[in-house]
C-alpha positions in Angstrom: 111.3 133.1 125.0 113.8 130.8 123.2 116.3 132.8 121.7 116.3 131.3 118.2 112.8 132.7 117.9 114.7 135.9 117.2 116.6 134.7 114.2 113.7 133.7 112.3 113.7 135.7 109.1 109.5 135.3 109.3 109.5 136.8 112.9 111.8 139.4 111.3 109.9 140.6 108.4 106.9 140.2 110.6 108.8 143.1 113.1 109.5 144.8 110.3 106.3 145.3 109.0 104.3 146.3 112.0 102.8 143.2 111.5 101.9 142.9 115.5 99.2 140.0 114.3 101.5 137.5 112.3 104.0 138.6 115.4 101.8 137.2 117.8 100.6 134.1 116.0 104.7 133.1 114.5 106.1 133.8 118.5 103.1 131.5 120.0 104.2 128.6 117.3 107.6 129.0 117.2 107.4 128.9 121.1 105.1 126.3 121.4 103.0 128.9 123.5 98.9 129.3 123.8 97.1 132.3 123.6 96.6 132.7 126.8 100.1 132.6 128.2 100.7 135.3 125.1 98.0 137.1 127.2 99.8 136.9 130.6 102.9 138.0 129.2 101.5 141.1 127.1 98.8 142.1 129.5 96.3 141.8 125.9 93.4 139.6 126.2 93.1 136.2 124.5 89.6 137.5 122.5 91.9 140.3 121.3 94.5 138.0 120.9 92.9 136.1 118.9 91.2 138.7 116.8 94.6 139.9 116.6 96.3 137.3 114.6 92.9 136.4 112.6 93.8 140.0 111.1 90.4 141.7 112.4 91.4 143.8 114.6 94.7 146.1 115.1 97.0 147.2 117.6 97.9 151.3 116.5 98.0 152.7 120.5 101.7 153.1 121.0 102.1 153.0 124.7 99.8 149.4 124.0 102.4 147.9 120.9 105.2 148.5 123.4 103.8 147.1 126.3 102.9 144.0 123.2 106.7 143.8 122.4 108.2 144.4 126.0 105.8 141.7 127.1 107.6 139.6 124.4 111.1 140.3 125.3 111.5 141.6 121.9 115.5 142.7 121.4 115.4 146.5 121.4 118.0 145.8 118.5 114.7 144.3 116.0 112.2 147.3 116.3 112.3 150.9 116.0 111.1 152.0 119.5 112.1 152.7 123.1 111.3 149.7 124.7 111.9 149.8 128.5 114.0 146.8 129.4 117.3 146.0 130.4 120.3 146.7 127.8 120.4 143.6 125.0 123.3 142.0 123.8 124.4 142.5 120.6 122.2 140.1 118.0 124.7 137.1 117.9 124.8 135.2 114.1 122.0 132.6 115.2 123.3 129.2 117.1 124.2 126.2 114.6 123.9 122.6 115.9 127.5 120.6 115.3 126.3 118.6 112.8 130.1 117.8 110.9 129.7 117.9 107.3 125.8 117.3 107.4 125.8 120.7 109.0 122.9 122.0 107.1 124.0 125.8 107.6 127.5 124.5 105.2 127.3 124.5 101.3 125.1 121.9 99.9 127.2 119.8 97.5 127.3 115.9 96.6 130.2 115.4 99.1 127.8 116.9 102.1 124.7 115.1 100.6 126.8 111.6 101.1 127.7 112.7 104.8 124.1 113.0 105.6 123.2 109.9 103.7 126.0 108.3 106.1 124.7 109.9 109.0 121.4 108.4 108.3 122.3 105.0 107.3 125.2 103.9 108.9 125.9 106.6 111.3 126.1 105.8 115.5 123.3 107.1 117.6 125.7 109.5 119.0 126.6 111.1 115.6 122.4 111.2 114.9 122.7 113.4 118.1 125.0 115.0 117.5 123.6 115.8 113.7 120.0 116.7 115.4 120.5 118.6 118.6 117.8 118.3 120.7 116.2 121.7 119.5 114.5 123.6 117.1 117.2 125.4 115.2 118.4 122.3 113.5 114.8 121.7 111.8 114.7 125.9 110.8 118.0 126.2 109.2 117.0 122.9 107.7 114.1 124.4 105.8 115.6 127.9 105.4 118.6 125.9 103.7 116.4 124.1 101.7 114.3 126.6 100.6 117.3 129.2 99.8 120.5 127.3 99.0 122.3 126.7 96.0 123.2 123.5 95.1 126.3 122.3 93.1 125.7 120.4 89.7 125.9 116.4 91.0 128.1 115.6 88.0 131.2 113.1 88.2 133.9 111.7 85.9 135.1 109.0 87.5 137.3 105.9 85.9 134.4 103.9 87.3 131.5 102.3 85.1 129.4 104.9 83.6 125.7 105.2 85.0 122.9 104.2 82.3 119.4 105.1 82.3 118.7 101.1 82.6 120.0 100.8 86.1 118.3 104.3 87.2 114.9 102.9 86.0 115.4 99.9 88.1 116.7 101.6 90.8 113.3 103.7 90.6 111.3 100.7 90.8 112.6 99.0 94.0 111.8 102.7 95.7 108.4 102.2 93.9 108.0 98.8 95.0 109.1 99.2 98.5 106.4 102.0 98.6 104.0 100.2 97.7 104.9 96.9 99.7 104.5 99.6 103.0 100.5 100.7 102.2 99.4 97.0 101.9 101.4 95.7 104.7 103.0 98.2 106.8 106.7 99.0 107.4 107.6 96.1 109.0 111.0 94.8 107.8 111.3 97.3 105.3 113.4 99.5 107.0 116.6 97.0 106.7 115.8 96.8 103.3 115.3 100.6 102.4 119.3 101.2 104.2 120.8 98.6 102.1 119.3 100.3 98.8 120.5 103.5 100.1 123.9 102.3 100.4 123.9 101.2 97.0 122.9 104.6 95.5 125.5 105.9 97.8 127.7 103.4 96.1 127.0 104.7 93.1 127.2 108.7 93.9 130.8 107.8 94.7 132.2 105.4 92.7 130.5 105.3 89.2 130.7 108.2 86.3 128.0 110.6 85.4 126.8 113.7 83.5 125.0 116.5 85.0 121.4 115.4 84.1 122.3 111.7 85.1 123.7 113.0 88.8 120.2 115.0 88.9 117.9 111.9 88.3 120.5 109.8 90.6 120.1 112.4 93.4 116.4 112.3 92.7 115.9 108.7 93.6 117.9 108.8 96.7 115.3 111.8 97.9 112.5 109.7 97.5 114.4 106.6 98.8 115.8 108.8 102.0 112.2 109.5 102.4 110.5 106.6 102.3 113.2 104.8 104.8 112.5 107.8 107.2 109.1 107.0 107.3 109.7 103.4 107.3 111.5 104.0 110.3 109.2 106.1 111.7 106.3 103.5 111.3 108.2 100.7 112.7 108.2 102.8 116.0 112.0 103.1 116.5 113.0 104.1 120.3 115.4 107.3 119.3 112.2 109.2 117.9 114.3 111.9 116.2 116.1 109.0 114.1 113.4 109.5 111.1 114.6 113.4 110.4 118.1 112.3 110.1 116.8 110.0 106.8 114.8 113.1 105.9 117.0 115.9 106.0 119.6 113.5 103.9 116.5 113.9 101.8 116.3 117.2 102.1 119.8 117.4 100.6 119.1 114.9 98.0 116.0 116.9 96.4 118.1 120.1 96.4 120.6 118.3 94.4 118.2 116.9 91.9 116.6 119.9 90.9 113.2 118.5 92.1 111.3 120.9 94.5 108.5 118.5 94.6 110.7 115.7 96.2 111.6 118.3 99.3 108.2 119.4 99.8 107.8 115.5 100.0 110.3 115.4 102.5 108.8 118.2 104.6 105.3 116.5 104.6 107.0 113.7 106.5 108.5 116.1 108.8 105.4 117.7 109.2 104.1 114.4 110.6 107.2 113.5 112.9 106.3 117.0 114.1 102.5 116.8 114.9 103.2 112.8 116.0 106.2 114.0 118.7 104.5 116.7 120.4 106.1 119.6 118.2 102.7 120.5 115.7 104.2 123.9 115.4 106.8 122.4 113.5 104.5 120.7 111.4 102.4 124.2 110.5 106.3 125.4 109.3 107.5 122.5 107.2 104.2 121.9 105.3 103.5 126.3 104.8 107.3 126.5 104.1 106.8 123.5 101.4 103.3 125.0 99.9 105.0 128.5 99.3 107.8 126.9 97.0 105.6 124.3 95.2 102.4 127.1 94.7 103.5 128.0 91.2 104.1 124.5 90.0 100.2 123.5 89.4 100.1 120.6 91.4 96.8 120.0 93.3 97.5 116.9 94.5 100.8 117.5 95.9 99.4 121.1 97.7 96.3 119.2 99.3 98.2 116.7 100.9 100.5 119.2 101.9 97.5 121.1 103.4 96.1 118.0 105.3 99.4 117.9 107.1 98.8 121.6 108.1 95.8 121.3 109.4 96.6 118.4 111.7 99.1 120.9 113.1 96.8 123.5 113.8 94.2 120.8 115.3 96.8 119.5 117.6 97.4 123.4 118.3 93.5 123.7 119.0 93.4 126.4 116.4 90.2 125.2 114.9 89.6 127.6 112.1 92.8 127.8 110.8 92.5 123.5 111.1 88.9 123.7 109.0 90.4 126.7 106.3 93.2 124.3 105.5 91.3 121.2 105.3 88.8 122.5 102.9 91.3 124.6 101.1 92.3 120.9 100.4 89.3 119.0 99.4 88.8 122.2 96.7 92.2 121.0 95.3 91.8 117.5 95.5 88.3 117.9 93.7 90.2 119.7 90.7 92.1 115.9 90.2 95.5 115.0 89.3 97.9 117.1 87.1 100.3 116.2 84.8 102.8 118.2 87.0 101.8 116.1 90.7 104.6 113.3 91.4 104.7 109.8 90.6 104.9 109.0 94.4 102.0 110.8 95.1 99.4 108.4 93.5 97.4 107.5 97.1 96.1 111.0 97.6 92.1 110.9 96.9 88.9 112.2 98.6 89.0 109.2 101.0 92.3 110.5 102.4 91.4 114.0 102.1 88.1 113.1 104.5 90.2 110.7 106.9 92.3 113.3 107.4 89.7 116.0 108.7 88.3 113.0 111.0 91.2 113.1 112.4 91.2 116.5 112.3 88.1 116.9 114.4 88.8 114.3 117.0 91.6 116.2 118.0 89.5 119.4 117.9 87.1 117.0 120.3 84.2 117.2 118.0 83.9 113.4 117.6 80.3 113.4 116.1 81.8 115.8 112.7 85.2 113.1 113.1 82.1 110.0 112.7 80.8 112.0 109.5 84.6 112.1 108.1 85.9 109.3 108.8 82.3 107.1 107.5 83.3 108.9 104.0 86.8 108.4 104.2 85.9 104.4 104.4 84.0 104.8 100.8 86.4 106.2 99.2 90.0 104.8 100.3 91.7 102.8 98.2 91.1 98.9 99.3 94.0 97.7 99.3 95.8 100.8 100.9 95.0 98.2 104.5 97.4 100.1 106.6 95.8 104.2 106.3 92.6 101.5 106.2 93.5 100.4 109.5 94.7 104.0 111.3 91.6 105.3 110.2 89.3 103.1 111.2 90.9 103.0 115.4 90.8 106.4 115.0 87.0 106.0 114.2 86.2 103.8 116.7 87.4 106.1 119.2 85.3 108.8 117.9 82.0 106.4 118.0 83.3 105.6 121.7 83.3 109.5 122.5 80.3 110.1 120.8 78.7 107.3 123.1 78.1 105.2 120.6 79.5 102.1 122.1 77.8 99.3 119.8 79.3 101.1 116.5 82.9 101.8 118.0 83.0 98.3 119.5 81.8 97.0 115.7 84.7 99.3 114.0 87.0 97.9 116.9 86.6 94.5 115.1 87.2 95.5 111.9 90.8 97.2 113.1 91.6 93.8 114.5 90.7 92.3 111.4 93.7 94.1 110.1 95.9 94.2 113.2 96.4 90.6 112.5 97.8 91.3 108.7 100.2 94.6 109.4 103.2 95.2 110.6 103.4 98.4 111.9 104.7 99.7 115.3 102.4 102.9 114.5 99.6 101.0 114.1 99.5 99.4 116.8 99.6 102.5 118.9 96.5 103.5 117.4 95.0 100.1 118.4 96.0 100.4 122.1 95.1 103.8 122.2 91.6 102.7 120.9 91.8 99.8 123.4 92.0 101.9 126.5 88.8 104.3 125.3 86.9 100.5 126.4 88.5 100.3 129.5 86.3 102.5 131.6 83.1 100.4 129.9 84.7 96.8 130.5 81.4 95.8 132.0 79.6 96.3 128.3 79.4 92.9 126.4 80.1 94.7 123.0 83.1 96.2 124.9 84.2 93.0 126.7 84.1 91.0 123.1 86.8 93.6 121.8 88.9 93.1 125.2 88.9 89.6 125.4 89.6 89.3 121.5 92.3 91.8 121.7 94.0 89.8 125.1 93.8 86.6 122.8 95.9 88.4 119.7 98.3 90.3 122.3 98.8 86.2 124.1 99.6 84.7 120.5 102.2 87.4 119.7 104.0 86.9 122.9 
């Protein structure tokens, strides 16, 4: 078991509490385990397993809960019982990453926040591996920080020109503007663009003068603009996959400085997708229930649905089904109650059309292709038009599911219509969904409907080159 798995304050309380179910379930996610290697190692069954953590049933026999936590290599140190295994080390403070001054375990003030923007923006690849670590701890004391952290006040009186509201307003509009220039046409160059206007707000944490309230809404914008370069980076399919979080937990820092818990749990959601995109969903089931318990008392529907979806395509790619389906409609309950005056600007593309792409989504990785069909023919009603690129991921992805389903004249008809669009975006993400849709046709190359979509896609793919 990896040993930062004992450091988690959740596995802790969990220990603690004799909570053997949520001890089960946390130590399966956190160590990217299925139920039934949890059984091999405990000697429990995967039914009971499962019934375990879904909170029906209980483990109370004694000689059973220590053959649970031996199983486990639980540290005699964490629980109250004579567990028969070798003499434990001493509980060590848990491992930090070198990260410099982005280390996220360090105080979080302005000087720190600048240091990850640095990292992110104009930082080698060596220092981005140095900042991540190729492990889990850095994303966990990420989050804890996040979530637990003080911040100091971003406030500065400098001899420098003093920050207006004027500038900030404009400064909010390019992050708008570069937003909405990604829906409609994917990230394509915007990455470039999104680092230079990061270096100017860095500019301006540094150099010009400002009062408390002024820092906050500075620090605000370069959240959401650390975000949205993240992503843009992200979508643009850059080769050093673990380059996005360094943008995100820059963000991270920013939102803590502004005040704005809404803006982190933004910056979480897109963790949540690095997470469920790289082959670590379990990270994206922590980010998005980490960001959900701090923003639950803030009344904003929108913002906790889309946090929700993000959940649930963590469980999916878990294969934990129900769990998946509880999320997902937990969402579309939210979404129904509409917008509220407290859900962020940013947030203006969540709707029932995204709400019902995401659980086709959902269900194709749950390989139930015929309930993906249903979704993903609702989610085409009701997503915003112009929005081409979700449009476009959403559509592959239902072309595959008409494919599965054997429907081979309806996917190969949706496969036009992503092509349609293939020819507009720019989007390295995109286009993975396209080849990926691709290859479903390869095995029926001798189908006319099938060999239309080939031949087509061979002509784009020539043109490029």
């Amino acid at each position: 078991m990896p040993e930062h798995i004992w450091f988690d304050p959740d596995v802790r309380d969990a220990l603690d509490a004799w909570d053997f179910g949520q001890v089960s379930r946390l130590i399966r996610l956190r160590g990217v385990l299925r139920q039934e290697d949890m059984a091999q190692l405990t000697g429990l069954s995967q039914a009971f397993l499962s019934m375990l953590e879904s909170g029906s049933r209980r483990l109370t026999n004694i000689d059973k809960i220590i053959e649970f936590l031996t199983g486990l290599g639980v540290p005699a140190a964490l629980v109250s019982l004579p567990l028969p295994q070798a003499a434990v080390p001493a509980i060590r403070e848990a491992p930090v990453p070198f990260a410099g001054d982005a280390d996220p375990t360090l105080p979080w003030t302005a000087a720190r926040m600048v240091a990850a923007l640095e990292t992110a923006v104009g930082g080698s690849a060596m220092d981005r591996r140095r900042f991540l670590t190729a492990s889990g701890v850095t994303l966990t004391a990420f989050v804890n920080a996040w979530d637990t952290a003080e911040a100091e006040p971003l406030r500065r009186a400098a001899e420098g020109s003093r920050l207006t509201h004027d500038l900030l307003d404009a400064l909010q509009r390019t992050t708008d503007n570069l937003r909405t220039m990604d829906a409609s046409d994917g990230s394509g160059t915007l990455t470039s663009l999104g680092n230079r206007h990061l270096q100017f707000l860095k500019h301006l944490v540094e150099e010009t003068s400002y009062d408390e309230a002024t820092g906050r809404r500075l620090a605000a914008i370069i959240a959401d603009t650390a975000t949205q370069t993240g992503w843009f980076v992200f979508d643009s399919g850059d080769r050093d996959r673990d380059r996005p979080l360094s943008y995100l937990y820059a963000a991270l820092r920013a939102a803590k400085a502004s005040h704005d818990v809404r803006l982190g749990a933004g910056a979480l959601s897109y963790i949540a997708i690095h997470g469920y995109s790289t082959g670590a969903p379990h990270y994206a089931v922590t980010a998005a229930q980490r960001a959900r318990d701090k923003i639950k008392k803030l009344g904003t529907p929108a913002l906790e649905a889309m946090l929700l979806t993000r959940q649930a395509r963590g469980h999916a790619k878990l294969g934990e089904r129900q769990a998946a389906l509880a999320a997902l409609g937990r969402a579309a309950e939210l979404c129904a109650e509409g917008r509220s005056e407290y859900d962020p600007h940013w947030l203006y593309w969540i709707n029932e059309g995204e709400i019902h792409g995401q659980a086709g989504s959902v269900y194709l990785d749950l390989g139930d292709p015929r309930s993906a069909v249903a979704s993903f023919t609702k989610a085409r009603e009701a997503l915003n038009p112009t929005d081409h690129r979700t449009r476009g991921l959403f559509l592959s992805r239902a072309a595959t599911a008409h494919i599965e389903q054997g429907d081979l004249e309806a996917g190969c008809t949706t496969a036009h219509e992503v092509l349609d669009l293939a020819e507009k975006l720019q989007s390295a993400r995109f286009d993975n969904h396209v080849t990926s849709m691709i290859q479903q046709l390869h095995p029926v190359a001798h189908s006319p409907y099938a060999q239309d979509v080939l031949e087509r896609r061979t002509a784009m793919t020539a043109t490029r080159s």
